[in-house]
N, C-alpha and C positions, 0 to 999 in steps of 0.2 A: 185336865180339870184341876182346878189350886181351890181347896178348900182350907183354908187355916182357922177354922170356926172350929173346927169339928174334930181337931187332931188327938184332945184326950176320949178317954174312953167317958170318965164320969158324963159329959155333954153329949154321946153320943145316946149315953144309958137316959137322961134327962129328954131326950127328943124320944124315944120309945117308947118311955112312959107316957109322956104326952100323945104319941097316936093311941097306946092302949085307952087310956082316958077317954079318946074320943072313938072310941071301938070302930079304930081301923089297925091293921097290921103294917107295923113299921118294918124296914130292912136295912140294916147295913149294905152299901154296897162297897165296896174294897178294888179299888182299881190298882195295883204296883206298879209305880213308876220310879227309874230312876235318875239320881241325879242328872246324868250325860243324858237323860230324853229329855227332861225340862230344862236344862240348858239349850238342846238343842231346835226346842218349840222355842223358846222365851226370844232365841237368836232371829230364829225364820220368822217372827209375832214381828220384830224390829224392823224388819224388810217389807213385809206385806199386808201388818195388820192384822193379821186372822185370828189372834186372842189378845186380852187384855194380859199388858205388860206387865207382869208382879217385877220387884225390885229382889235384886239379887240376894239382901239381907234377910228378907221376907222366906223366900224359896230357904235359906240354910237355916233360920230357926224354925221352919214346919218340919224339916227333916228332922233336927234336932228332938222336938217334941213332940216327932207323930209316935203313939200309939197304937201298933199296927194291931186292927180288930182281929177276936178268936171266930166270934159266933158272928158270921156273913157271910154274903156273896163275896166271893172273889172274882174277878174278872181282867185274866192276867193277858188273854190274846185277843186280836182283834176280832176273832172269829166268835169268842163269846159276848164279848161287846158289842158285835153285829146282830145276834141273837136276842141279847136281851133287851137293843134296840129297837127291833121288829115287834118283839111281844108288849110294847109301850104301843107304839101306835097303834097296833090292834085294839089293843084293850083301852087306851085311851085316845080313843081320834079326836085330833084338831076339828074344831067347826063349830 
């Protein structure tokens, strides 16, 4: 996931207000990736497509100026990723 929307905090704090506003509960969710994995997708993305190409410049200024969140989810292994995968489509089924 390349999100460079979202990499300070103040932006993150301004979309949480705005679900409070609309009385729903906002989350941070916090996935840790590093450099050598998004090189490593970005390369296999060049081969086969399977995600949208960010430019190399891109990926080292989100590093640069990510803000790694205190107050989140973190979801550091596939296994919790898998998890809180499952409890989305439970809770929100497609149809």
């Amino acid at each position: 996931i390349y999100d460079s929307t979202n990499l300070k905090s103040e932006r993150r704090t301004s979309l949480l207000y705005l679900a409070e506003k609309e009385k729903v509960k906002g989350v941070v969710i916090y996935i840790p990736t590093t450099k050598e994995e998004m090189c490593a997708r970005q390369a296999q993305s060049l081969i086969d497509k399977s995600h949208h190409v960010v430019d190399q410049e891109n990926i080292d200024m989100a590093l640069e100026h990510v803000e790694v969140p205190a107050d989140c989810i973190t979801l550091a292994t596939e296994e919790e990723k898998k998890v809180l995968l499952e409890k989305l489509v439970v809770e929100f089924p497609r149809g």
